[in-house]
N, C-alpha and C positions, 0 to 999 in steps of 0.2 A: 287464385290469389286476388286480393283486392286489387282494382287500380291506385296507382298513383293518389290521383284524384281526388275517390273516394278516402285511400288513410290520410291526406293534408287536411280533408274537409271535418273529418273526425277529430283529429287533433285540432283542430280550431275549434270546434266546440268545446272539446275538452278541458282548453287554455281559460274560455270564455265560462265555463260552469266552472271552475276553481275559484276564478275572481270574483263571482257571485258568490261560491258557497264560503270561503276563506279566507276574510278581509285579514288588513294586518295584525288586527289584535286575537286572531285566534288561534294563533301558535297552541296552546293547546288542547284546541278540539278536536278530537276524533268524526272524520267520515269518511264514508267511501262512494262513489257511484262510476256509474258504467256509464260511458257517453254511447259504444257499440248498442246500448239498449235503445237508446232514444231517439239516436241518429236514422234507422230506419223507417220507425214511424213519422216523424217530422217529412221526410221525404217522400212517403206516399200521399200525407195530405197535401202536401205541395204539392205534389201532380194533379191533385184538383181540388185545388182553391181558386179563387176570383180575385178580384181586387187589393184592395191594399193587402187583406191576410196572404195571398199570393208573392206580394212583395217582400212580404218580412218573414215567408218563410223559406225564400229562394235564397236570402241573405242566411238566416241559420243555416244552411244545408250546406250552403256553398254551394249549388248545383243550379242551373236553370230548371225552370221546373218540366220542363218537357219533359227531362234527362234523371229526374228525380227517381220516379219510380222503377225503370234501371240501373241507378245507383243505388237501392235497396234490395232490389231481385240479386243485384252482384254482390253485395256484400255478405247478405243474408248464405248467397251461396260457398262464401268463400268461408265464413266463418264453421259453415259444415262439413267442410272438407278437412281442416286443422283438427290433428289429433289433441284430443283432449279436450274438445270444445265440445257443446252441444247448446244448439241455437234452434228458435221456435218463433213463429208470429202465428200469432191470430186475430182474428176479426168475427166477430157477432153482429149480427142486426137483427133489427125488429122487423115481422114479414113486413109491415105497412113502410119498411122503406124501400124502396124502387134503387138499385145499383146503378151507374152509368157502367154499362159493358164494358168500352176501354180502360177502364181506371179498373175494374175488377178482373178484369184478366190482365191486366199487370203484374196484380199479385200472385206471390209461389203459389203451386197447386196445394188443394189440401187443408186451408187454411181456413173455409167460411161455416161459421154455426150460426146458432140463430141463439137468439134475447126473448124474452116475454112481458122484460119489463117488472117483473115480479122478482123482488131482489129473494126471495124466502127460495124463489127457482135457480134463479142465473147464479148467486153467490156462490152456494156449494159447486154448480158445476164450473164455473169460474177460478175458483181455489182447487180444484181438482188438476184443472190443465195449468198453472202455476207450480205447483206442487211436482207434478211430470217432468214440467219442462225443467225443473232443476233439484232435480232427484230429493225432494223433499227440503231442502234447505231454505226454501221461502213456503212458506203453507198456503199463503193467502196471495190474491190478483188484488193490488192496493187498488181499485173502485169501484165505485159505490152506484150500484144499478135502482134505478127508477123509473117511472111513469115516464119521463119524458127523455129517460134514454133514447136513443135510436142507434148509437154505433159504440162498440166497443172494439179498439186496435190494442194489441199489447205484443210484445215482447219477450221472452223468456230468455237468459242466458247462463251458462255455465260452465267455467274452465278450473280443471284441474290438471296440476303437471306436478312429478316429482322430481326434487333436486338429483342432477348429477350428482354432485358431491355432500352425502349432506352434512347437516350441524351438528354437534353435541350443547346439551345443554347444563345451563351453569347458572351459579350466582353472581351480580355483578353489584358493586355498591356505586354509587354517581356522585361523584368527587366535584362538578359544576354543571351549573345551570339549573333550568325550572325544574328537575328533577332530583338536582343536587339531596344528598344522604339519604336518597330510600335504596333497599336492597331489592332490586328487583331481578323479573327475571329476563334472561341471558340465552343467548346462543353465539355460538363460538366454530370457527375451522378455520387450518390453513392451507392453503395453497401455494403453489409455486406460479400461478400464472399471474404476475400483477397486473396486466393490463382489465384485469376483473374489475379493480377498481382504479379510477379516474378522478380529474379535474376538468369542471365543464366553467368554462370561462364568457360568459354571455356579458352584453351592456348591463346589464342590470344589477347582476352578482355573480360570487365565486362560490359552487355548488361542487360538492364533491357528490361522485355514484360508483355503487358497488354494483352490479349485474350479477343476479342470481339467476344462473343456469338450469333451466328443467327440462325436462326430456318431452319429446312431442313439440319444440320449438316454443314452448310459453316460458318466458323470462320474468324474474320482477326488477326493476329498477329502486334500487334506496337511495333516495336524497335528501342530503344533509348539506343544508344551507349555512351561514352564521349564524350567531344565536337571533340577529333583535332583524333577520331577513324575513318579509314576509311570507305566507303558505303557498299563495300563488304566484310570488314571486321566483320561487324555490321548484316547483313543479312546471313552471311557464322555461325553465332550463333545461329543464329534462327533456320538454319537448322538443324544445329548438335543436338541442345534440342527436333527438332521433333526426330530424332534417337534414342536420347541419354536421356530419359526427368530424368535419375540423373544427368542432368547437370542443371537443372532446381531447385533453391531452392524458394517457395511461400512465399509472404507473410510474411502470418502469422506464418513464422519459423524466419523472420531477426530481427533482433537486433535493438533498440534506436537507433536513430540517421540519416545519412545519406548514407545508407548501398550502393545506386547504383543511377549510372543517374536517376536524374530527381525524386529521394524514400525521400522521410520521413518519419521516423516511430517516432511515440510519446506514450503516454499513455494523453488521455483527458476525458473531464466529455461530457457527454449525457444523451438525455432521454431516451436512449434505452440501454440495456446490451448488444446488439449484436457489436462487433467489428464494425469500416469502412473503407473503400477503399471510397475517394473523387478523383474520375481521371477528369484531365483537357485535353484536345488534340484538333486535328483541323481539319476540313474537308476539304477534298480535288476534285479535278476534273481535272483526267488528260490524254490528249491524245500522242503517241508517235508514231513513226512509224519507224522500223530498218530495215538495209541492211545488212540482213545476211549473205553476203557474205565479207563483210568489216572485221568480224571475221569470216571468212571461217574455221579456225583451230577447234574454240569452236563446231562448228556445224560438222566437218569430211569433208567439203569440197572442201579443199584445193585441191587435183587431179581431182575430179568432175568437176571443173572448165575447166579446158584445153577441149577445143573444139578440138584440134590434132586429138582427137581419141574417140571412144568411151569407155563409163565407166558403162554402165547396158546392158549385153547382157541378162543377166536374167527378165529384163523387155520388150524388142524388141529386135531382131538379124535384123529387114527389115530394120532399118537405125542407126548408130552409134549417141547414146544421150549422154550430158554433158548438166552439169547444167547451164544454162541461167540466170537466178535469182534467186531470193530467199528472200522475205521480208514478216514481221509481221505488221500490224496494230491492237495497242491497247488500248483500255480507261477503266478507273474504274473511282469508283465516290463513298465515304466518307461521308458519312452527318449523320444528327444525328436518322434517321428509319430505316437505311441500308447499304447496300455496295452493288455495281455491278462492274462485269469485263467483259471485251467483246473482243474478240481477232480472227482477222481472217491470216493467215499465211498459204502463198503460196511458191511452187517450180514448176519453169517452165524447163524443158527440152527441149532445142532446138538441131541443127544438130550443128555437130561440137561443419437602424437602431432602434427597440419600447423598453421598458422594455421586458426585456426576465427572464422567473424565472431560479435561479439556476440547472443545468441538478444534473439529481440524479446519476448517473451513470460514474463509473469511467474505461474503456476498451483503447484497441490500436487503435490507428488511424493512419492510412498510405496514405498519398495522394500522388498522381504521378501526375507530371506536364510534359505534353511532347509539350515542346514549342520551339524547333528547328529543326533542320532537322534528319529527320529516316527515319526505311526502314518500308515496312510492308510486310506482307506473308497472301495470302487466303488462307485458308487449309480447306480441307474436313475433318471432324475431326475425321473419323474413319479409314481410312487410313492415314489421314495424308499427304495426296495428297498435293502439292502444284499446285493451279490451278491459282494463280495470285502473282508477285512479284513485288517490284520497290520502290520507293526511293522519300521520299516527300522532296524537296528542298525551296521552298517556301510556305508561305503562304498563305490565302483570307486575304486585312486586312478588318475590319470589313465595312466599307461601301460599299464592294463590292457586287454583286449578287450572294450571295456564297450558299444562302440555296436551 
């Protein structure tokens, strides 16, 4: 299991790439990314960078940089031991670069290929081990190999878990908000355990979350903020309740009425004595792809950038490296037996109606309807890991291919 540590330091990036990718006005756009993808690489270059890029990437890590490259060996390690996960790094160089020993036996065994420099070579076999490492759901390693490549780090991720209980699915028309009168599509179950879903009550807003249980301990969290809240405002709660879960009140502790986005509680008849939770929500399927360097600040590598000079003598002294690129490709997928996330994130280093009888039964009844735009969070739910994030802005409506 991860430490401590390491899942705060995760979740800080993750709070910190929301705000960057999800200003207020983009309630409804659709993305997704994996901060587990990027968080390890970031960490190894900090184990040997120099100067100011050393600073700003000790600051993204959260971690001192001594302590960096074992905070990627552990996470990396823990991510492989979670069922339903499968996790991968690699690193390529060019022979004419020279390794620093310590920085390279930091890294997991197994890990080092070589480059040529010749993108007609490296590409295909590049998209090969992308491809692998997340059983075909990304095809391609997002960069782009050149002449003056010298290092290629990436990342591969992929979690899949099936719902304990799962959905059925349905037509739902949306009575308000940005999605107001389209018929879209729906997924439906209830339960008797309402502490499934919650009110998370942060400074900032009143976020409501459903916790969807899947087997192998990957969960997803839905959250459904007010309407005019914004994206990162709404996900930035989510996390604080994994930290913090007295910010979290269930259920089956709120009040009559309409205590939180998208909540109703009542008292009604059944045939069953046991309480219910009726949740409605919507499947999703979506692809994204970021230029990490476009927020260079979120990620530490604002000075890495400058080609001037070099910035990792901890990683090679034979040629002066600065960061080249740096992008993620990500999809997950929503339906009503499961959820998958798949993420591969690279850093390149280059130079420079019947009768019904009356129910006997009189208990609470809580249904949540989340039929606009939210964020949602995968988490491993013993640490708490956050291994996939992002932001549902749209719909399926329902005669699309959505199941």
């Amino acid at each position: 299991m991860a430490s401590a540590g390491v899942v705060r330091a995760v979740s800080a990036l993750t709070a910190r790439w929301a705000q960057a990718l999800l200003p207020a006005d983009a309630v409804t756009r659709d993305t997704v990314f994996s901060p587990v993808g990027v968080w390890p690489l970031l960490a190894a270059l900090a184990a040997g960078a120099d100067g100011g890029a050393r600073a700003e990437l000790e600051e993204a890590v959260g971690l001192p940089a001594a302590g960096a490259m074992g905070g990627a060996r552990e996470l990396m390690a823990a991510l492989r031991r979670m069922p339903g996960v499968c996790a991968a790094l690699g690193l390529w160089t060019r022979e004419a670069l020279e390794l620093e020993p310590g920085w390279a036996l930091g890294l997991p065994e197994g890990v080092h290929g070589a480059i040529s420099g010749d993108p007609a070579v490296d590409k295909p076999r590049l998209d090969t081990w992308a491809k692998d490492a997340t059983d075909g759901r990304i095809p391609e390693l997002p960069v782009q190999v050149d002449e003056d490549t010298m290092l290629v780090l990436a990342s591969g991720l992929l979690a899949r878990s099936r719902w304990l209980q799962p959905f059925w699915e349905t037509a739902h028309v949306v009575e308000h908000g940005p999605w107001a009168g389209r018929d879209i599509a729906a997924l439906v179950r209830s339960t008797s355990v309402l502490d499934r879903a919650a009110l998370l009550e942060t400074a900032d807003a009143a976020v409501t979350e459903l916790r969807v249980l899947g087997r192998g301990g990957i969960d997803v969290h839905l959250l459904l903020g007010e309407e005019h809240t914004a994206p990162a405002t709404v996900l930035a709660a989510g996390l604080d309740a994994l930290a913090h879960p007295r910010l979290r009140t269930g259920a089956h502790l709120l009040p009559l009425g309409e205590p939180g986005p998208g909540l109703s509680v009542r008292h009604g008849r059944s045939f069953d004595r046991d309480p219910e939770l009726t949740t409605t929500v919507v499947p999703f399927d979506l692809a994204c792809e970021h230029n990490l360097l476009a927020d260079h600040a979120v990620f530490g590598l604002t000075s890495a950038r400058d080609a001037a000079r070099g910035h990792f003598s901890g990683i090679s002294v034979s040629r002066p490296l600065a960061v080249g690129s740096a992008r993620q490709s990500a999809t997950t997928k929503f339906t009503a037996k499961g959820f998958e996330a798949a993420a591969v994130t690279s850093i390149a280093l280059s130079v420079g109606g019947a009768f019904v009888p009356r129910p006997t039964y009189r208990v609470k009844q809580v249904e949540l309807t989340i039929d606009r735009p939210h964020g949602f969070l995968a988490v491993h739910r013993t640490s708490r890991l956050v291994l996939a994030a992002g932001w549902v802005g749209q719909p399926k409506d329902y005669e699309d291919d959505w199941a």
